[in-house]
N, C-alpha and C positions, 0 to 999 in steps of 0.2 A: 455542443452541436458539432456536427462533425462536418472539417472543410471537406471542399471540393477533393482538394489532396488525398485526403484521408479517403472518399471514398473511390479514390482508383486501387484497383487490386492487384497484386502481382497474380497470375494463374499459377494453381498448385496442378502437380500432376496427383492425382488420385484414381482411384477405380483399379480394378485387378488387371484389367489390358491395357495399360499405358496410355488410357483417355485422359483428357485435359478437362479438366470441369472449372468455370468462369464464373464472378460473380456479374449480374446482370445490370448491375450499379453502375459501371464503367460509364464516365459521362459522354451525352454522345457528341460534344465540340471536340476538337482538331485542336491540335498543334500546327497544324499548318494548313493556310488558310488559303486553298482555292481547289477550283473543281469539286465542290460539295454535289452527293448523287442522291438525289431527293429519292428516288426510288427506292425502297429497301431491297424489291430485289435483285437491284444491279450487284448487291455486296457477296460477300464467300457466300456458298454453299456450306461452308462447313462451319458450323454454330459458332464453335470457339474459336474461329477466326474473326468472324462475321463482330465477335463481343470485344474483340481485342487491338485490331488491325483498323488504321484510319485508312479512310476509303479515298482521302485527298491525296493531294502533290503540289505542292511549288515547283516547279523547274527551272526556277529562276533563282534557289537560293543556292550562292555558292559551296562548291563541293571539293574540289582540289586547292584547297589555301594555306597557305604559309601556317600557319598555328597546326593544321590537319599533319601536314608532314612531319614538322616538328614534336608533337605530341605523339603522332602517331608512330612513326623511327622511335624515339625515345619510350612509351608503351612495350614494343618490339623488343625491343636491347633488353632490357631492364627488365620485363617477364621470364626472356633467351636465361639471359646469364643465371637470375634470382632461382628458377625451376633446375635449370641443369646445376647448380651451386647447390642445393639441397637434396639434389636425387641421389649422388652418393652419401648420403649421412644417416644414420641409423634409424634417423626418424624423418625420410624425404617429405617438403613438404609442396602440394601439387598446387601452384599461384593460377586459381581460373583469371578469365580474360575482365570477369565482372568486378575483380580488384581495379584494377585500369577503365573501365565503366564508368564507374565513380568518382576514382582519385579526377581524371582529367578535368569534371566536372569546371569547378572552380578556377584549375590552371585554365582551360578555355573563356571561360569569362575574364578572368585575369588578364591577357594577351590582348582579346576585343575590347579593353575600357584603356589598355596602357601604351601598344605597339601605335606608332605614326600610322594615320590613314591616308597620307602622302599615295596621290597617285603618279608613279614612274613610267616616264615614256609617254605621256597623254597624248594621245592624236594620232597614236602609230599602231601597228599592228601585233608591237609586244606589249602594249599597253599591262600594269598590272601594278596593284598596291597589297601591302603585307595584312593589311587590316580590311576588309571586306563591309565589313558592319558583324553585330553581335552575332555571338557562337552560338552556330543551330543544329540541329538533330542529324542532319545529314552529315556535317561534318563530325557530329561524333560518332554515327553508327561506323562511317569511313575507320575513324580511328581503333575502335574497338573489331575491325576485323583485322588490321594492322595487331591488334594485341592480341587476338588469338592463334596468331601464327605464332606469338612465342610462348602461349599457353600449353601446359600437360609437358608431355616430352618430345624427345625426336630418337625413337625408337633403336633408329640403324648406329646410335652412338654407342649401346650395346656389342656391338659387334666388333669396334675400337677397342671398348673398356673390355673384352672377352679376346682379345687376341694380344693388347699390347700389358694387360694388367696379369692377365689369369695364366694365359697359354705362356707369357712372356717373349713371341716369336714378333717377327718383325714387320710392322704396317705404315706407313711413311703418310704424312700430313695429307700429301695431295690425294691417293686413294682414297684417306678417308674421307677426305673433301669430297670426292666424287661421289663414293657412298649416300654418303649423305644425301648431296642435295637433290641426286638422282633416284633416293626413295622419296623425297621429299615434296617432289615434283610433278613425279612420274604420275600418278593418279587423275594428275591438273588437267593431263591429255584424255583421257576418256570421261570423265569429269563433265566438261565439255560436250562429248558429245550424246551423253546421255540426259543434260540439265533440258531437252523440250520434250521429257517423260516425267522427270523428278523433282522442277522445279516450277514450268508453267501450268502445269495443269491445277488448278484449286484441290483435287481432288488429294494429292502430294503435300501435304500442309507441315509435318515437321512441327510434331508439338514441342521439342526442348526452345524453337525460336520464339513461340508466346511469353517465355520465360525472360526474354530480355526485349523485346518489342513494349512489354509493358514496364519493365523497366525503364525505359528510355522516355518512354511519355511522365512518367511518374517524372523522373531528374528533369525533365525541358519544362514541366508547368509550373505557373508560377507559385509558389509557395510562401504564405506569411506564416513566422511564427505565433503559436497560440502561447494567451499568456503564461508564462511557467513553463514552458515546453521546449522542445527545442527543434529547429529546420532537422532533417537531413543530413545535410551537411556539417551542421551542429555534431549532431549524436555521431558521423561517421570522424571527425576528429577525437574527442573524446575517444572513443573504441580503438580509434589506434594507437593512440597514445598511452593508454592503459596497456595493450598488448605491449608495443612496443616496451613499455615499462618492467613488464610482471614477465617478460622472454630474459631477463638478466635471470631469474631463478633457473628454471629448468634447464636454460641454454650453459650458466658458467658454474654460479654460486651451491646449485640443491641440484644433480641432475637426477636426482633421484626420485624427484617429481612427473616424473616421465613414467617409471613404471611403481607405481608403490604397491609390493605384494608383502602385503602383513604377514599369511600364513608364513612366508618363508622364513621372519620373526621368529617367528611362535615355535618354529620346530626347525632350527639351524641346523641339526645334524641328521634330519631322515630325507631321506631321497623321497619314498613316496611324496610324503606331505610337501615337497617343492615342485616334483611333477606336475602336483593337482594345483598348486599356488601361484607359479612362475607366471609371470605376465609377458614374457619375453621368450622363452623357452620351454613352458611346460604350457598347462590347460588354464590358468590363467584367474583360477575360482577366488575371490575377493578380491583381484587385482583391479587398479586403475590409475589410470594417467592424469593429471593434476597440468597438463602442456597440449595447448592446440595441437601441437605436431602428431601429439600422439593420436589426436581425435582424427585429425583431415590426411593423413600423411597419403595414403593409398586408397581410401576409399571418397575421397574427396570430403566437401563438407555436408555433416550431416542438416546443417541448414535449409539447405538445396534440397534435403531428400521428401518428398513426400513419406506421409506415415507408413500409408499401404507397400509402400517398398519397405520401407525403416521395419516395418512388421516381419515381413517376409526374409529378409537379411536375418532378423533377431533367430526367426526359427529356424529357418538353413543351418546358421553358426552350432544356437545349442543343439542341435541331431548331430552333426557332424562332428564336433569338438566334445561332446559331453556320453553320448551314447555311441557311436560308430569307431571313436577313435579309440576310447577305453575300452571297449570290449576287443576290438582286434588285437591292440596291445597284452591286456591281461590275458588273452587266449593264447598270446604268442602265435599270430599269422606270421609266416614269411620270416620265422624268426625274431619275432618283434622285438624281443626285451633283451638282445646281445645291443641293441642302437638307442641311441637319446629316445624318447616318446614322440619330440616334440626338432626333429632340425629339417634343413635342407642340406645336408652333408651327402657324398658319397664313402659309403664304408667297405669294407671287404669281412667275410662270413663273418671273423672274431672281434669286431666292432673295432678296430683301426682306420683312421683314415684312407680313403682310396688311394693311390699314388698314381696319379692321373697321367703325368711324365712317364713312369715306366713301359706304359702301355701306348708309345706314338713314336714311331719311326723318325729316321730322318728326314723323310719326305714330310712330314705333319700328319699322317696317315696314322691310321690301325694296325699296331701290328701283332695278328692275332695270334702268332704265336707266345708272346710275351702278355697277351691277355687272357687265354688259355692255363700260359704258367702263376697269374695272380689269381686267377680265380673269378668268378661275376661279380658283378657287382650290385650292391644291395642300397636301399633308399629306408631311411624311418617310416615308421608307422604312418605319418599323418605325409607326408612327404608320395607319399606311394599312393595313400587314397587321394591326395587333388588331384594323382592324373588320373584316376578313377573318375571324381567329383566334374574335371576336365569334360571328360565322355561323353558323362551321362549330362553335360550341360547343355550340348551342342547338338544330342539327339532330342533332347526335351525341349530345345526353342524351336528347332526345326517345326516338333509334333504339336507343340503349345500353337505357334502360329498359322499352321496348318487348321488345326480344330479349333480356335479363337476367331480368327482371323483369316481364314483361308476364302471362302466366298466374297470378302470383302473384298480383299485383294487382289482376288479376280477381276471384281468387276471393275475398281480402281484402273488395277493391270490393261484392262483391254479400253477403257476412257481416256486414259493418258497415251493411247495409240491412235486414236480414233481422232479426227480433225471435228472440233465443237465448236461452241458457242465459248467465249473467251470470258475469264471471271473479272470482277472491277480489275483487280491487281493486276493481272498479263497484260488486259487492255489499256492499262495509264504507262505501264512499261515498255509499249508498245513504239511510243514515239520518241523514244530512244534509241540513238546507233545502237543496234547490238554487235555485239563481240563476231567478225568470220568465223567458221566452225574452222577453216584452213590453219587459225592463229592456233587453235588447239593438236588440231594434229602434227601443225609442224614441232609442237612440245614436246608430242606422244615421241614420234619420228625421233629428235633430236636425242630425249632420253634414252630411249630403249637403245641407239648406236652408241651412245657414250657408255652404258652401262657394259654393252656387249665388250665395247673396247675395253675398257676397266677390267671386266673377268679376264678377257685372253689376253692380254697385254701383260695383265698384272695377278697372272694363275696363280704362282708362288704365293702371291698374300690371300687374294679372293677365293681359290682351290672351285670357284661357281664354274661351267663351262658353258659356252653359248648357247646351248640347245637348254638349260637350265635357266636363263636369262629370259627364253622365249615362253617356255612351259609357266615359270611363274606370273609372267604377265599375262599369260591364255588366263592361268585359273581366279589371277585379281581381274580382269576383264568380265568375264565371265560370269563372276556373282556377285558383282557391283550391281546391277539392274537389277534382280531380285532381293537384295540388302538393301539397296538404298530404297526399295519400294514399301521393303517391311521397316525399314526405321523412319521413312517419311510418313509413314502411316500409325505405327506402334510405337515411336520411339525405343523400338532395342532393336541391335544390332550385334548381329549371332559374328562370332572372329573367327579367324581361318587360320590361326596358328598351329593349332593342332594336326590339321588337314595337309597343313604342308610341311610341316617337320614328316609325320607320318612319310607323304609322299616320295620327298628327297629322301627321306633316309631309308628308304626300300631301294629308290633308282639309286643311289650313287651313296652305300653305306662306306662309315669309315673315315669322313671328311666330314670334322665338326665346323670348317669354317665355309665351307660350301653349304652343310647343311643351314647355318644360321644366316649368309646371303639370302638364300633361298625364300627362308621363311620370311625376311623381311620385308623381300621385295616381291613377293606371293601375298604378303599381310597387311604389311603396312599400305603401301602404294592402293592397294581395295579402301583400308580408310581413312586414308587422306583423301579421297577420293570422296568418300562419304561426307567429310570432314567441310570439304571444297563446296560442295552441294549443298550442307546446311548452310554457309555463308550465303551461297549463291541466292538462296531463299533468302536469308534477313537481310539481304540486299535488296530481292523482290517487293518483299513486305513494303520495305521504307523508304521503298523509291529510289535507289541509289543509281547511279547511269550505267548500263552495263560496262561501257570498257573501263569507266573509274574503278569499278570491282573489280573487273582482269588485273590491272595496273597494281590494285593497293594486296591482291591476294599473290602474285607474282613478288613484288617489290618486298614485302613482306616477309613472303615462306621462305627469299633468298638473304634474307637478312637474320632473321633465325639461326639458317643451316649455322653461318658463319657463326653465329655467336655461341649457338649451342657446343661446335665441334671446338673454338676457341677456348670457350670457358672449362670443356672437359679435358682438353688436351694441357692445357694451367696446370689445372689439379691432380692430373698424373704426374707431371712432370717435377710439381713443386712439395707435394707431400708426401714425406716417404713411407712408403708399404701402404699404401691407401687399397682398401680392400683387402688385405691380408689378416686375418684376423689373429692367424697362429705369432705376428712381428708386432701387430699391433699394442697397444699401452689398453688396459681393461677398458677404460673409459673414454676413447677414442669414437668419438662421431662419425668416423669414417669409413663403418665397415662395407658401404655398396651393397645392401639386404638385392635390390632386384636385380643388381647385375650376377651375384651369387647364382642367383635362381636361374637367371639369361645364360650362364657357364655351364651349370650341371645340365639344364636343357641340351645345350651343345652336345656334350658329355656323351649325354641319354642318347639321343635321337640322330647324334650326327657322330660322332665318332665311336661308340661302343653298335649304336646302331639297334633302331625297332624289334626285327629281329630276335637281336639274343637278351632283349629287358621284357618285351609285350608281346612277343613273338613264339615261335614254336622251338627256338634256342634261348629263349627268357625265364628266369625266375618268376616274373610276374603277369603271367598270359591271362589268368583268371580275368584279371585288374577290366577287359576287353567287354566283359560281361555287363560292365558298367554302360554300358553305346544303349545295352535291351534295357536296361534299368528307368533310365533316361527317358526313354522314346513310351515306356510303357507309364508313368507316373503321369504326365498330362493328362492322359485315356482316365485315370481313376478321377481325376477331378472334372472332365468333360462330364463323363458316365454320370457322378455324383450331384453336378450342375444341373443336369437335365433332371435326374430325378427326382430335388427339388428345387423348383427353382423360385421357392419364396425363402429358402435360405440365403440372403447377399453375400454373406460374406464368404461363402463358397466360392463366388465369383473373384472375389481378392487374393483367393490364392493361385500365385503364379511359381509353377515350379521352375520356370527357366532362371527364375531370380534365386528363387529358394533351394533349391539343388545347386546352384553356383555360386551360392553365398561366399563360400570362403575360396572362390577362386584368385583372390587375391595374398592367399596362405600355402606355403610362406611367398615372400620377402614378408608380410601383413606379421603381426603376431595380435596373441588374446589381448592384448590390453588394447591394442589400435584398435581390435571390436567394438570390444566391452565397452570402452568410454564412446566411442562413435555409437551405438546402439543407446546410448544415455544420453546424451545430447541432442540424439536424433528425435527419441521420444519427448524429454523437454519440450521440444521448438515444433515435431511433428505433431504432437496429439497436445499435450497440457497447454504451453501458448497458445496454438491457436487457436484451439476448442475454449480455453478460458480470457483470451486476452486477444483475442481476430486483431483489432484496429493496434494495438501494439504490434502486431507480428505483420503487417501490411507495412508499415512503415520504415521497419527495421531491422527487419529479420536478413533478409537479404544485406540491407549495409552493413548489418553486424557482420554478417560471414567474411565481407572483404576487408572489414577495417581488421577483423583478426589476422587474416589471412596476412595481409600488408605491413601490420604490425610486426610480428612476429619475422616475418622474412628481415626486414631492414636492420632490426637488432641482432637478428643472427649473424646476416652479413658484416656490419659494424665489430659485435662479438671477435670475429673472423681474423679482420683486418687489424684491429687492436690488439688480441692477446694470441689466437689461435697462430696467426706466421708466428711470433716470437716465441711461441711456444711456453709462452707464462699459463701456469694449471692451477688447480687450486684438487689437493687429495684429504681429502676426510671420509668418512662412514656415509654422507651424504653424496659423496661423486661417486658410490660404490651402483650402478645402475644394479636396480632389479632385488640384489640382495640375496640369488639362489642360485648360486655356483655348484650347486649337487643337482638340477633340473635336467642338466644335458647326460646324466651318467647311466648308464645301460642296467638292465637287474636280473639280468641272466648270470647263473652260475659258472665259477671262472671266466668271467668276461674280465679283464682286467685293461684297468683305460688312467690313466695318469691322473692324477687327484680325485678319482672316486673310489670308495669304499669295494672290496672285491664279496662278494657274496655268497 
């Protein structure tokens, strides 16, 4: 018989437009026990809120307490360091905030049964005791946004690791300090003033936050073990201890569990058959990764992923890697077969590496006579169509949610304008101090002058100039309200990276570090922004007090910055040639795949310049064609919708996902796919079509016990043998196994260890 437990459900996102679909079992008592609203229809307007979201509040249960800081500081640090500690390593791996969800669980109970309830100062107006009574929801939703400010990355450290690693030129702690925290931030101020469109209004609902709202209820209710069975908490120990265990293979012992490509086996000496094999370097055909890192590194965990995405990703990849990339190569587009099949290198026509130096002045500048005298510069096959893939991705969510979504939006759009009737949630959050809107703008104010000062002050490193400071906070300004309207609504959120590399590097070509400020603080600062607003909601959702939010999301994003820029400034500092791959030792962890990709970008867009790569003085102007591609493939599945529409699963296809599949390639390679499109299927369609109440329970704590697992013995790893530089070399530390994948197969191409043709 199935408990209470069992039948609370996590919400999967499913359907072809990022609808949430709920099961209707959800029991309908509270975690928290007052203001019960007898009326059904006092609750959301919106179903799968209405099935998810408790319609109560306590305001009386403590919320700023000693264990919350403590847990939730420590959550912070420990996600900061763990995520930026693996983002330079061959296989980064991305620590969600739902690890720290969990783990705190039990430390929080721990702390309420053991810390003194000794109350200090009684009688007085500091009055206050470290122990409150038992750990409650409130203080961990508190903590868990505390952990997602050191969730994912912190973007602008990019721009550190691309001036102090790549360009080698000179960037000093405190600018990148400033960088940072002023992308970091920056978004906090508009943020703010657009949260009573994208936050109060019911109609704004933000389905990724059903995803941990029922989480939350699921960890706060009480839970007996069934006999033979095991809590939660049971099985999330277990899972990580196994991971923690079975990460000594991939991580020291067998790294070659990471990418295992047989073909390259089987046929050691032909280039073809390693092109087609390589898991790491070529198209990746029987390749797989046998190591979490390889599954979650960049596309997060396939856990997480609803099917209907997991589907759409699977098609994306095989069109794009299996039919688009081998046909342009074997046709020889663009030259293809002088270059690897499969890098993100820059080459010059005779497949040599670019010499990136030759071509930058004194000043850090372009200087085009000496790039004139090298020659253009060319990108491999599969390299050249993501910025293709890029295009067409960013005209197709545009048109997808236009024609999906667009009347919805609308009417959303003009309700979330409109003074109404208030939903349960706005109205219980109502008799809470809210935040001044003043406290926000003076952030915006504060940022935007420190940044300004930063570029002009400190031009030599930043090369950004004020009027470029201004322009990209117009354009993250700007389409935050329309973004955050389609991601509160759709859960996707179209990026502006492209838009603003393009831009800067038309206004002000030739300055690869200006152009990559730019993009940052044009791109990121929009979703941080976004980022800021989803909390702002799971703070709505759960009752949290507005300024406790200000406080813990402030407090927080500035405890990150530190940690992230600390921990990546270490690791420059302390391991040598970190990201060089030509100095590097074959089996070195540290070759930085995204900051690779974050350089040539520069490269591309800021210092060679739009222009003369995409441009009407470029090699690859066609590549532009890809924007009509994009915008026109929605239309065929609209058209096709409407003309049957007792077809469903015509409705699941979403091209914005499916056209952008491998937006993530490179740094991503075949094997991070292939095994994440295997896992994903697992856990998306076979559990839980064959095993639901397994996959209700644990699906979710499996992904963080791996996730948690794995990071702690890497780190460990790290500290133990990696500083001492104790290795272990056999046939098994040989990653991958296809050292002829990267070699060109054009005639007289000749490239140092491969075969000339």
């Amino acid at each position: 018989m199935e408990t209470q437990q069992e039948q609370l459900t996590t919400p999967l996102l499913t359907g072809g437009e990022g609808v949430i679909k709920v099961h209707d079992n959800i029991p309908s008592t509270s975690l928290i026990s007052s203001e019960i609203m007898d009326d059904e229809e006092e609750n959301s307007p919106v179903k799968q809120v209405a099935l998810t979201v408790p319609i109560t509040d306590d305001p009386n249960l403590p919320v700023l307490t000693f264990r919350m800081w403590v847990l939730g500081t420590l959550s912070c640090i420990l996600l900061s360091f763990l995520n930026q500690f693996f983002w330079y390593r061959k296989e980064p791996l991305s620590i969600t905030a739902i690890s720290a969800q969990i783990a705190v669980v039990p430390l929080g109970h721990l702390m309420a049964s053991t810390i003194t309830n000794r109350i200090f100062f009684k009688g007085t107006r500091y009055e206050f005791t470290l122990n409150p009574g038992p750990f409650n929801v409130k203080e961990h939703v508190l903590i868990t946004i505390f952990a997602n400010s050191g969730a994912g990355t912190v973007y602008a450290i990019h721009i550190v690791s691309a001036v102090k690693v790549f360009y080698r030129e000179r960037i000093t702690f405190f600018v990148s300090l400033i960088v940072v925290i002023t992308t970091q931030v920056l978004g906090f101020g508009w943020a703010g003033i657009f949260r009573r469109y994208l936050v109060e209004p019911a109609e704004m609902w933000w389905p990724a936050n059903l995803v941990q709202v029922s989480l939350f209820r699921a960890l706060h209710e009480k839970e007996e073990r069934a006999k033979g069975g095991l809590t939660r908490t049971q099985f999330f120990l277990i899972a990580f201890v196994c991971s923690f265990a079975y990460y000594v293979l991939p991580g020291y012992l067998f790294p070659m569990l990471t990418s295992l490509s047989w073909v390259c086996w089987v046929f050691p000496n032909s280039v073809l058959a390693q092109q087609l094999g390589s898991g790491l370097k070529g198209l990746g055909l029987g390749a797989i990764g046998l190591d979490w890192s390889s599954v979650s590194s960049y596309l997060g965990s396939p856990l997480a992923s609803p099917w209907f995405a997991t589907a759409n990703m699977a098609v994306g990849f095989a069109f794009i890697m299996y039919v688009v990339t081998p046909i342009s190569y074997w046709l020889n587009f663009y030259n293809a077969k002088n270059f690897p099949i499969f890098s993100d290198g820059l080459f010059t026509s005779t497949g040599q590496d670019y010499n990136i130096s030759s071509i930058i002045d004194n000043k850090f500048n372009l200087d085009v006579a000496a790039y004139e005298k090298s020659g253009p510069l060319y990108l491999s096959t599969f390299f050249a169509m993501t910025y293709g893939v890029g295009f067409a991705a960013l005209s197709a969510t545009i048109v997808h949610v236009a024609l999906f979504h667009g009347r919805e939006i609308w009417q959303q759009s003009k309700t979330a304008f409109q003074e109404k009737k208030m939903d349960v949630h706005t109205r219980l959050m109502s008799k809470y101090n809210q935040v001044p809107e003043w406290w926000f703008v003076s952030i915006l104010i504060a940022n935007i002058a420190a940044t300004i000062f930063a570029c002009e002050y400190y031009n030599d490193q930043l090369q950004l100039p004020w009027w470029g400071v201004l322009v990209a906070c117009g354009l993250a300004i700007f389409f935050t309200l329309p973004i955050g309207i389609i991601t509160a609504t759709t859960n996707q959120t179209p990026g502006l990276n492209i838009i603003t590399e393009y831009i800067i590097g038309y206004l002000y070509p030739g300055r690869p570090v200006a152009n990559i400020c730019f993009k940052v603080y044009g791109y990121i600062s929009m979703t941080q922004a976004i980022t800021f607003l989803q909390d702002f909601k799971l703070g709505h959702y759960m009752k949290i007090p507005p300024r406790t939010m200000f406080m813990a999301q402030v407090v927080g994003t500035l405890i990150a910055a530190l940690v992230y820029l600390g921990t990546a400034w270490w690791l420059m500092d302390t391991i040598p040639n970190i990201c060089d791959t030509n100095l590097l030792p074959s089996n070195s962890p540290w070759t930085c795949p995204g900051d690779h990709v974050f350089y040539d970008a520069s490269v591309i867009w800021g210092l060679i310049g739009p222009r003369r790569i995409f441009g009407d003085l470029g090699t690859y102007a066609a590549i532009n064609w890809f924007f009509l591609i994009g915008a026109v493939a929605p239309l065929l599945v609209w058209f096709a919708h409407k003309a049957f529409p007792e077809k469903r699963w015509i409705s699941l296809i979403n091209m914005p996902i499916l056209i952008g599949a491998t937006g993530n390639m490179p740094p991503a390679t075949a094997v991070n796919y292939i095994s994440w499109i295997v896992v994903g299927f697992l856990s998306g369609f076979v559990v839980f079509r064959y095993r639901q109440n397994w996959w209700r329970r644990h699906n979710y704590v499996l992904s963080g016990a791996l996730d948690a697992g794995l990071a702690f013995m890497g780190v460990l790893l790290y500290l133990c043998l990696g500083m001492e530089e104790i290795s272990l070399t056999w046939w098994g530390s040989n990653l991958d196994g296809c050292p002829l994948a990267s070699c060109p197969t054009a005639k007289g191409i000749v490239v140092q260890g491969c075969p000339v043709f």
